[in-house]
C-alpha positions in Angstrom: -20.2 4.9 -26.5 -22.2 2.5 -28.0 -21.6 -1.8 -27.9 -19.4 -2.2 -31.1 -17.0 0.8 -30.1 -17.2 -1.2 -26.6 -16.2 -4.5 -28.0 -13.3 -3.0 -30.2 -12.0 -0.8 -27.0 -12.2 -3.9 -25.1 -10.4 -6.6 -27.5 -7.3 -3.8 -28.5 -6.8 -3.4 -24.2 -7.0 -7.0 -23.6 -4.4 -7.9 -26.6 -2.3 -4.9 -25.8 -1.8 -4.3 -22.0 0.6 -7.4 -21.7 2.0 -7.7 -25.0 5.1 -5.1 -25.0 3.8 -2.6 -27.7 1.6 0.0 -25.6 -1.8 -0.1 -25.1 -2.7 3.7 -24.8 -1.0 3.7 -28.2 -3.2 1.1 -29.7 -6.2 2.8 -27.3 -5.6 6.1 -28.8 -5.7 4.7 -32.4 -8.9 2.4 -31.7 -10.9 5.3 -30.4 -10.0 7.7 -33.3 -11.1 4.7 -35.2 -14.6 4.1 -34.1 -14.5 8.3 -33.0 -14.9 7.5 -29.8 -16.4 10.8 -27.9 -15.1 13.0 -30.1 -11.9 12.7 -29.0 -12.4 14.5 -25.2 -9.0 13.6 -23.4 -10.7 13.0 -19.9 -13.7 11.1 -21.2 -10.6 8.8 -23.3 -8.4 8.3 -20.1 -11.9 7.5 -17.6 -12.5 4.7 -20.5 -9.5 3.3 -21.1 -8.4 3.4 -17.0 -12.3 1.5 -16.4 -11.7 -0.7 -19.1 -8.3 -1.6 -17.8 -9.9 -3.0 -14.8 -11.0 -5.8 -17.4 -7.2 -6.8 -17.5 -6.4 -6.6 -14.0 -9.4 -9.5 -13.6 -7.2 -11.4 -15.7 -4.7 -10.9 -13.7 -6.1 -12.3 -10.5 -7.5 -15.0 -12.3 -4.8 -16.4 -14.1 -2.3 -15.8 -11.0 -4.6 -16.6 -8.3 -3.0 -19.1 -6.8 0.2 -16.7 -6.8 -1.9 -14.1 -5.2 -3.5 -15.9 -2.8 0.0 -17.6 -1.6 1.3 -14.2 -1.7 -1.4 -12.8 0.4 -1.7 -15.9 3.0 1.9 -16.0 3.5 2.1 -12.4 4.2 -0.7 -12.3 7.0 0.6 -15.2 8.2 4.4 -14.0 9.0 3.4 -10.9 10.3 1.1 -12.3 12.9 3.9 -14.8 13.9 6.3 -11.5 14.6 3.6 -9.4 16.5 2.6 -12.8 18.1 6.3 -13.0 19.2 6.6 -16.6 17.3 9.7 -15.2 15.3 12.6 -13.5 16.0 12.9 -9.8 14.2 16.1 -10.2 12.2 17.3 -8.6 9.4 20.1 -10.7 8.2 18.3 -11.9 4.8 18.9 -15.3 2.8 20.3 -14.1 -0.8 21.5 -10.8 0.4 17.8 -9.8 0.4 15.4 -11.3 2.2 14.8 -11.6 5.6 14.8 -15.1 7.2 11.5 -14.3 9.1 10.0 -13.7 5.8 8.8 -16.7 3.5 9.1 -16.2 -0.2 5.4 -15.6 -0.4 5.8 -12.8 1.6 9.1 -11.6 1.0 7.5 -11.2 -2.6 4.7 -9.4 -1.4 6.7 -7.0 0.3 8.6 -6.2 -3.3 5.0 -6.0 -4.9 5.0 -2.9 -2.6 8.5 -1.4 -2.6 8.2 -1.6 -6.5 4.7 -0.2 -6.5 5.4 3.0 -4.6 7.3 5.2 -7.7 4.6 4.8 -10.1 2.1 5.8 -7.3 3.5 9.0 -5.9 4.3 9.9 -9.6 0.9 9.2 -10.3 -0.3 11.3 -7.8 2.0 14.4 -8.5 1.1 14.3 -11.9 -2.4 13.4 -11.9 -3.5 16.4 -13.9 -1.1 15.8 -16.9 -1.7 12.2 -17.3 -5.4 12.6 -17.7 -5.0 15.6 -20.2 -4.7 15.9 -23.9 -0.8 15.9 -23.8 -0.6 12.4 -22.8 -3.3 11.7 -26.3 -0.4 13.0 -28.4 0.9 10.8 -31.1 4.2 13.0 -31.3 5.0 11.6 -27.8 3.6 8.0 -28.4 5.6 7.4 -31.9 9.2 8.7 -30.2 8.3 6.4 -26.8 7.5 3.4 -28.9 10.7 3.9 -30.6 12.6 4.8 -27.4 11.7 2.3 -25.3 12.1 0.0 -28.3 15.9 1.0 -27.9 15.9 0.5 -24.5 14.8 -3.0 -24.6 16.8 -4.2 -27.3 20.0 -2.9 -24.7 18.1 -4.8 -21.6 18.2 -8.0 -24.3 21.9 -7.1 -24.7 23.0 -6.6 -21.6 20.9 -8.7 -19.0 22.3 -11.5 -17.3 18.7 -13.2 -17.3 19.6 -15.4 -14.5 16.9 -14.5 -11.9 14.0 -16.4 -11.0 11.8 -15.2 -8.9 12.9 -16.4 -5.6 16.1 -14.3 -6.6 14.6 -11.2 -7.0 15.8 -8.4 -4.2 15.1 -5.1 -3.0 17.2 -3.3 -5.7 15.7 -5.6 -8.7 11.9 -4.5 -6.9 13.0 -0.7 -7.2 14.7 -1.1 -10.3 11.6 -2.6 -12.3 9.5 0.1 -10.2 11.2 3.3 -11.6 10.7 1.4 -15.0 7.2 1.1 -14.3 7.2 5.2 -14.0 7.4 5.0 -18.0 4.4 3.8 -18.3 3.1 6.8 -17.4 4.3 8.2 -20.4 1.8 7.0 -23.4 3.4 4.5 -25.6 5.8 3.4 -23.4 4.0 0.2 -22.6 3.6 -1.0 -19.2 4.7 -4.4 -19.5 7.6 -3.0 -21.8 8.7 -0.7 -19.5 8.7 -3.3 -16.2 10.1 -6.2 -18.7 13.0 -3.8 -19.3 13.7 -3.3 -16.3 13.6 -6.9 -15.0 16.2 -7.7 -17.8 18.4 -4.8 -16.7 17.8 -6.3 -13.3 19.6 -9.5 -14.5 15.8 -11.7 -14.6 14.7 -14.6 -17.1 12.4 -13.0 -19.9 9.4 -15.4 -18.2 10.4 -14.3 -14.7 10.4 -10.3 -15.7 7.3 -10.7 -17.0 5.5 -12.3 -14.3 6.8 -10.2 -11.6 5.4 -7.1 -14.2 2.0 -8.6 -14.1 2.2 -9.0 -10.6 3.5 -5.8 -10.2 0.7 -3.9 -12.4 -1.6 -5.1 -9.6 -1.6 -2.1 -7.0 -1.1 0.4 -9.5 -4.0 -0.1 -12.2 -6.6 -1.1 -9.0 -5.7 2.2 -7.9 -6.0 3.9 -11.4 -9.0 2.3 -12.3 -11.0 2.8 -9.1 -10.1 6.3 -9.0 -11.2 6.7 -12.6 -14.2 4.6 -12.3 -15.6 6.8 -9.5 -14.8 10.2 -11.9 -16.1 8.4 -14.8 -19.7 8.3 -13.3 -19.7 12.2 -13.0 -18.2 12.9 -17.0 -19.1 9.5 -18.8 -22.9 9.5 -20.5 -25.0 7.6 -18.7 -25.9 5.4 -21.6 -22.2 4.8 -21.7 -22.0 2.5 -19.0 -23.5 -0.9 -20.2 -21.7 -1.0 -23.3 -18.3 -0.1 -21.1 -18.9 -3.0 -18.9 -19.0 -5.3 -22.2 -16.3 -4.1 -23.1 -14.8 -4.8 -19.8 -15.3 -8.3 -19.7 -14.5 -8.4 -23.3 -10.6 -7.1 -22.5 -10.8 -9.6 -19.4 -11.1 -12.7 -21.7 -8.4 -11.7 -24.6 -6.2 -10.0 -21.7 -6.1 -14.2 -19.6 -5.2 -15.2 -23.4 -2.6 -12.4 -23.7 -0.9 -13.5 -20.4 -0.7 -17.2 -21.1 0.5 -16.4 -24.6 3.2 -14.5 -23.3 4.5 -16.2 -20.6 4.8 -19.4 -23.2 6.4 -16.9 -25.8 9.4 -15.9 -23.1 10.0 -19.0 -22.3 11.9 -20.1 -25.5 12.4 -16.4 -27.2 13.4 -13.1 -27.1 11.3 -9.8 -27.1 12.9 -9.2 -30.5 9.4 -9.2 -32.4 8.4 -6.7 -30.5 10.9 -4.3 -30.3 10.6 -4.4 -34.3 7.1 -4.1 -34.3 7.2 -1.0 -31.8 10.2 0.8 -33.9 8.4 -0.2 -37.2 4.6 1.6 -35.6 6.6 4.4 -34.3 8.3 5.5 -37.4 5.2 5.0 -39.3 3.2 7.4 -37.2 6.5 10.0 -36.9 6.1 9.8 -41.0 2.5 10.6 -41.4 2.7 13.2 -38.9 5.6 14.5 -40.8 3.6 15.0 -43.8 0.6 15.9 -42.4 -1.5 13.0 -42.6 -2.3 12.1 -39.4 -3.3 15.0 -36.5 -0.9 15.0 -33.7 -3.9 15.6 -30.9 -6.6 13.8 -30.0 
């Protein structure tokens, strides 16, 4: 990997990991585009799951003070019960939430309900998400297009009422099976955990806050445990360039967020659905006839 195929890797992640139209789709393309190791499936997902780690800064800068409320509150409530300063009762406020709890930590406690599918999926089928199979563009053109249906139904059929001091246990597991999807390459991450907060009945702002939120434990896990297996099958040369490239996705990922987030507030996903059904069928077509390769 040299610095230009870096920089490219870098600015498709950081503009497509929170926009709804799949980055590993996008990922896939770019590094077919600069011939990025000659298209070796483990060296592809080590880069892309390191380079990820570029957009989870972004993350945790642009929600720190959510994080660090989150995090503060959470400590804080839990030493108050094992310090015998509150009283253990279950009878939550909204249906939900215990009254012990804050909000802060009540959230953080959804953070990790909704976290656990997508890791003990992750972990079962470790093996087939790094391989070639998940490089496909067979797979990536239908899941575009699928979850492009899917999310035009959420639009449909969501209350969008929620904010997030509504959000429950069930909305937590709901948007956490979603997350699952995004196993699945082109399925988008954000797409699939913004579907599932509109099925959920949550505002289009509030789905997608509580999906960056939520994309916190699961690509810090994925991209720790790739970064240490990257250093055994990634060049050595590689490494400096893939840091660039790093901080590269970091800075157009913060942009990505805030875009976003203002986006939701006043409209629907609708221009992305279109783009995702218009980018699927495209690729379905050249493969079709040939043009395009379906493996990596």
């Amino acid at each position: 990997m040299n610095l230009l195929q870096a920089i490219i890797l870098g600015i498709v992640q950081g503009l497509t990991e929170f926009i709804p139209i799949s980055s590993t789709a996008h990922l896939v393309f770019a590094s077919r585009f600069v011939n990025l190791y000659d298209g070796d499936p483990q060296k592809l997902t080590a880069t892309m799951a390191v380079i990820q780690l570029g957009t989870l800064a972004a993350v945790f800068v642009y929600f720190a003070s959510d994080i660090f409320n989150i995090t503060a509150a959470f400590v804080r409530d839990h030493w108050a019960l094992l310090a015998n300063r509150s009283r253990l009762s279950f009878s939550g406020t909204n249906g939900s939430r215990p009254m012990w709890l804050s909000e802060d930590a009540w959230l953080g406690w959804l953070i990790i309900l909704g976290s656990i599918p997508v890791g003990v999926v992750g972990l079962l089928f470790k093996d087939e998400i790094e391989g070639a199979l998940t490089k496909n563009l067979w797979i990536i053109s239908v899941m575009l297009i699928a979850v492009a249906l899917f999310l035009t139904f959420a639009e449909l059929v969501g209350s969008q009422r929620k904010d997030m001091r509504n959000i429950g246990i069930v909305d937590a597991i709901i948007v956490g099976f979603a997350q699952v999807l995004a196993l699945v390459p082109g399925a988008s991450r954000s797409g699939s955990t913004i579907m599932g907060g509109l099925f959920s009945g949550l505002k289009r702002e509030t789905a997608a806050r509580f999906s960056f939120l939520l994309m916190i434990p699961a690509i810090t896990a994925s991209g720790l445990l790739q970064l240490y297996e990257a250093w055994k099958i990634l060049p050595g040369d590689s490494f400096l360039p893939l840091f660039a490239g790093t901080v590269v996705a970091g800075i157009v990922g913060y942009l990505s967020i805030w875009f976003l987030l203002a986006f939701l507030r006043k409209n629907s996903t609708a221009i992305f659905i279109i783009y995702r059904i218009v980018l699927g069928s495209v690729i379905l077509i050249l493969l079709w006839r040939g043009i395009l390769s379906p493996d990596v």
